[in-house]
C-alpha positions as protocol buffer text, in pm:
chain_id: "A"
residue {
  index: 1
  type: UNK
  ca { x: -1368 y: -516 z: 871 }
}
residue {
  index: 2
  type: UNK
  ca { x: -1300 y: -818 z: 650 }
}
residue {
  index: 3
  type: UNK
  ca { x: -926 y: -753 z: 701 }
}
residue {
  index: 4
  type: UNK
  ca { x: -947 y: -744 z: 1098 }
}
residue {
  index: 5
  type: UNK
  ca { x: -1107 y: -1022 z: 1109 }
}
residue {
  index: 6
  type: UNK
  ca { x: -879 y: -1249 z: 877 }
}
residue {
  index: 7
  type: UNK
  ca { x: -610 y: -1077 z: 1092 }
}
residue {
  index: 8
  type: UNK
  ca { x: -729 y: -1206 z: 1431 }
}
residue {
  index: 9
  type: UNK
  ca { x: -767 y: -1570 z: 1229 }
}
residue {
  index: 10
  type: UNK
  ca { x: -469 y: -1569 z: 1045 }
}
residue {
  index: 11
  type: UNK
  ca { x: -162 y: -1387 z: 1122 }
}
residue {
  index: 12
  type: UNK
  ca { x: -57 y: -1083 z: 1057 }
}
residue {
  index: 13
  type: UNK
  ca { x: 279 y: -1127 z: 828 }
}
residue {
  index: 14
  type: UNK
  ca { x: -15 y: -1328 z: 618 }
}
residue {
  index: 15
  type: UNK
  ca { x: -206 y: -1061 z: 543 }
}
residue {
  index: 16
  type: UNK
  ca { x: 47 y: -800 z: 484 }
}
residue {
  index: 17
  type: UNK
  ca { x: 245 y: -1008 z: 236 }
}
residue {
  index: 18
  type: UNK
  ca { x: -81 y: -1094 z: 52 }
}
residue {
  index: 19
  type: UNK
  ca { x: -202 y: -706 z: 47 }
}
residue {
  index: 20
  type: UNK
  ca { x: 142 y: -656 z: -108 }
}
residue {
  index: 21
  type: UNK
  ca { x: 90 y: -918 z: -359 }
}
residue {
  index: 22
  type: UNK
  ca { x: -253 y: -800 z: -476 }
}
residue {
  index: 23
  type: UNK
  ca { x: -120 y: -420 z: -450 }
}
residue {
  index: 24
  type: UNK
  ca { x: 130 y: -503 z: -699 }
}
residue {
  index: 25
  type: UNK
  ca { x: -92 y: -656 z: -880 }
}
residue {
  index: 26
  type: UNK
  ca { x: -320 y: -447 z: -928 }
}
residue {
  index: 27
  type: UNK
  ca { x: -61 y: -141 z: -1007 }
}
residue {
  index: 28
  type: UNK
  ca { x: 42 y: -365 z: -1282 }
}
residue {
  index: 29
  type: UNK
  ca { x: -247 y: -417 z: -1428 }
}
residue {
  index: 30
  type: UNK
  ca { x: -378 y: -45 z: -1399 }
}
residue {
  index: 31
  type: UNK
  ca { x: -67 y: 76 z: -1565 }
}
residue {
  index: 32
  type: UNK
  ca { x: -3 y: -171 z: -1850 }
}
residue {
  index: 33
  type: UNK
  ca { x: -333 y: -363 z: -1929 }
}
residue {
  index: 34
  type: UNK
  ca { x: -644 y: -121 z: -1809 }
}
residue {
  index: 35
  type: UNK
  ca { x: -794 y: 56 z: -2081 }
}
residue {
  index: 36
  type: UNK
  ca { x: -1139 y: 234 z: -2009 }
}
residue {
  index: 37
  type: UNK
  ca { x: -1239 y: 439 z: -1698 }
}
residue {
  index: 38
  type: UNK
  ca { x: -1430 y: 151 z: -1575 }
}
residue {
  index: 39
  type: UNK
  ca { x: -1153 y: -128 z: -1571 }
}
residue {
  index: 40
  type: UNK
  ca { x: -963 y: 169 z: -1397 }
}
residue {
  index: 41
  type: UNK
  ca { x: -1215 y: 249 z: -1108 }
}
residue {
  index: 42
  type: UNK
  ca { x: -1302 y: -156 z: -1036 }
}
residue {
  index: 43
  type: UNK
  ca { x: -907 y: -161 z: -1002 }
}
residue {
  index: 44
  type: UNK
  ca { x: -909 y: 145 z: -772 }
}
residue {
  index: 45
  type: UNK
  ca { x: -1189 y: -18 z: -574 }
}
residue {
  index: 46
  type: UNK
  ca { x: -972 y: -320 z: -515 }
}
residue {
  index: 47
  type: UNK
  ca { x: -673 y: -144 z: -430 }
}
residue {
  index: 48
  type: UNK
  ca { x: -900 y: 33 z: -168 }
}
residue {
  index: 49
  type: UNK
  ca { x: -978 y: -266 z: -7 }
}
residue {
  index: 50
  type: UNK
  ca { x: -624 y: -385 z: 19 }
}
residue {
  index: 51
  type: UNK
  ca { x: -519 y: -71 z: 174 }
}
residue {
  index: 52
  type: UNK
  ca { x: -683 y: -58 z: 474 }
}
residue {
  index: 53
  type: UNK
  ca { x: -626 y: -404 z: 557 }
}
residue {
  index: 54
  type: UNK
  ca { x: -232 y: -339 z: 501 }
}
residue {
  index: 55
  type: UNK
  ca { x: -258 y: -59 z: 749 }
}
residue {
  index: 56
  type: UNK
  ca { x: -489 y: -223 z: 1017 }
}
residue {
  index: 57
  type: UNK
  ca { x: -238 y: -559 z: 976 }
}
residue {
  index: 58
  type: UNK
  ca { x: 76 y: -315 z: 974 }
}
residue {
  index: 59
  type: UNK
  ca { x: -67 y: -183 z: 1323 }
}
residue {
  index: 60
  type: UNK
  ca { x: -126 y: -485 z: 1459 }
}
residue {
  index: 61
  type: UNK
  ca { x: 231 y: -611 z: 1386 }
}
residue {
  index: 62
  type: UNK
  ca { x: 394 y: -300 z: 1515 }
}
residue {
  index: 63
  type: UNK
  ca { x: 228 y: -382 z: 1877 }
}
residue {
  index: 64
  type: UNK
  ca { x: 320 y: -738 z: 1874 }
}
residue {
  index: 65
  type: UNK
  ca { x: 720 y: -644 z: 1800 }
}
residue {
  index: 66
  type: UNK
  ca { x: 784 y: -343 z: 2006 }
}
residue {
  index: 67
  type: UNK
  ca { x: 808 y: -354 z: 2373 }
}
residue {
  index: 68
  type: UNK
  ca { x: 569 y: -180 z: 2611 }
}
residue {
  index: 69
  type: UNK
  ca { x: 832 y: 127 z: 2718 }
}
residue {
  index: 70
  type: UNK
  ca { x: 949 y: 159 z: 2305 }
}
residue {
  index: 71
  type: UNK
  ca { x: 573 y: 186 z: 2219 }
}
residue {
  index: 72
  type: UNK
  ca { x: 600 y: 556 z: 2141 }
}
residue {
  index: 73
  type: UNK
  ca { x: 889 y: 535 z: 1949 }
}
residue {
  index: 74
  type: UNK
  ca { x: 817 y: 272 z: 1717 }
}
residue {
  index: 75
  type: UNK
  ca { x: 525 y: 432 z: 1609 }
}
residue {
  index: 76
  type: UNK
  ca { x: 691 y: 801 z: 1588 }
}
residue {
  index: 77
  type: UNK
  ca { x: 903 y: 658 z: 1340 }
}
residue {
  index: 78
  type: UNK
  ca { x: 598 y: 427 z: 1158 }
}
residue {
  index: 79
  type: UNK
  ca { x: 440 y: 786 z: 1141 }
}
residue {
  index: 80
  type: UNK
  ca { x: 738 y: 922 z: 1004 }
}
residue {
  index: 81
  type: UNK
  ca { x: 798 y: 636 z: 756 }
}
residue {
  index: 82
  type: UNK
  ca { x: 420 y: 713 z: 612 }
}
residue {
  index: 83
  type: UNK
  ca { x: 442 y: 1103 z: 598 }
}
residue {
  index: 84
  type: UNK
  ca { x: 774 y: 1025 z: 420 }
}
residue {
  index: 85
  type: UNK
  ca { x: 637 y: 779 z: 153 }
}
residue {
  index: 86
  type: UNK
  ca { x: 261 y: 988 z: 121 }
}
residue {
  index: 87
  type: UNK
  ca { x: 525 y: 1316 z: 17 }
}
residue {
  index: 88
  type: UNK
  ca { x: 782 y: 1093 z: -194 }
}
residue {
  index: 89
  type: UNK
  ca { x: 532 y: 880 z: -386 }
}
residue {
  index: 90
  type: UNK
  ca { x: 286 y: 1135 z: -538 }
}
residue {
  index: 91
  type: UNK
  ca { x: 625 y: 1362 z: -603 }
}
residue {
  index: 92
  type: UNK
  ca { x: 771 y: 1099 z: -836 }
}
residue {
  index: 93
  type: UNK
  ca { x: 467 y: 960 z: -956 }
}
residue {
  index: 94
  type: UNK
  ca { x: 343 y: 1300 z: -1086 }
}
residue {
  index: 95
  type: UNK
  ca { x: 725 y: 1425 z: -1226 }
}
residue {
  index: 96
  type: UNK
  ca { x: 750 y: 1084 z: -1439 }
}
residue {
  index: 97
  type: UNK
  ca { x: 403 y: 1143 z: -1536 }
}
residue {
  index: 98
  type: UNK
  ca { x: 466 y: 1468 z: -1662 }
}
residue {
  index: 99
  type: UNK
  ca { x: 796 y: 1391 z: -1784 }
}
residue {
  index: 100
  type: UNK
  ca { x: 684 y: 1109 z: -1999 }
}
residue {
  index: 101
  type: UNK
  ca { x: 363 y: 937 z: -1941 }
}
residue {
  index: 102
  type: UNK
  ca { x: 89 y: 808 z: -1716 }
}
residue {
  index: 103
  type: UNK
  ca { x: 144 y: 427 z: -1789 }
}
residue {
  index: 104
  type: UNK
  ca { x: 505 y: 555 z: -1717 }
}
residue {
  index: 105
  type: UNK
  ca { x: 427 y: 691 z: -1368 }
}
residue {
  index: 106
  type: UNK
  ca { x: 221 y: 406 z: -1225 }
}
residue {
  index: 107
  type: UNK
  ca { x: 459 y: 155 z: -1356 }
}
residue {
  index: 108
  type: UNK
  ca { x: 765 y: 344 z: -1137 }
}
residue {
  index: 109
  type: UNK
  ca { x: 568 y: 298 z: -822 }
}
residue {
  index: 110
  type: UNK
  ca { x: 524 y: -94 z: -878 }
}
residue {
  index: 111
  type: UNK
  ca { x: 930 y: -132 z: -957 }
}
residue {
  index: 112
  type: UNK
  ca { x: 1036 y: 108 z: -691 }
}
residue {
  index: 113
  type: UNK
  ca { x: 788 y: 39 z: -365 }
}
């Protein structure tokens, strides 16, 4: 709610590159400096946030580039794009977790995405 409103205010490109900034942020810090359950869920509740502003901003943007008759198409492949990332993410996450650690794991996500 927050989000859509800073988004009508501001601009879009401003709020995505800011939810990236705090996103990486905050994977940072829950893989190298949080160290009890509760530093970890206040970080999960700010990532929260962040997310659904990225995605309501990331809609936004997609209407304001595409034409009118490529509508359908630029969001087939947005949709693609997110089932893509949603399979490849947890998939490496959870085999560098395994294979070495948790801090391990997390940390891949904030070098690679």
């Amino acid at each position: 709610m927050i989000g859509g409103y800073l988004n009508d205010k501001l601009s879009s490109k401003i709020i995505i590159l800011t939810c990236i900034g705090v996103l990486t942020a905050t994977v940072f810090y829950g893989s190298m400096v949080a160290q009890t359950k509760t530093e970890f869920f206040y970080n999960v509740m700010v990532i929260s946030f962040f997310i659904g502003s990225i995605q309501s901003a990331s809609r936004v943007m997609m209407t304001n580039l595409l034409n009118k008759n490529d509508l359908g198409k630029g969001f087939g492949l947005f949709s693609f794009s997110g089932r893509v990332t949603a399979f490849a993410g947890p998939l490496t996450v959870g085999t560098l977790t395994y294979l070495y650690s948790q801090r391990i794991g997390f940390l891949i996500s904030f070098i690679v995405f």
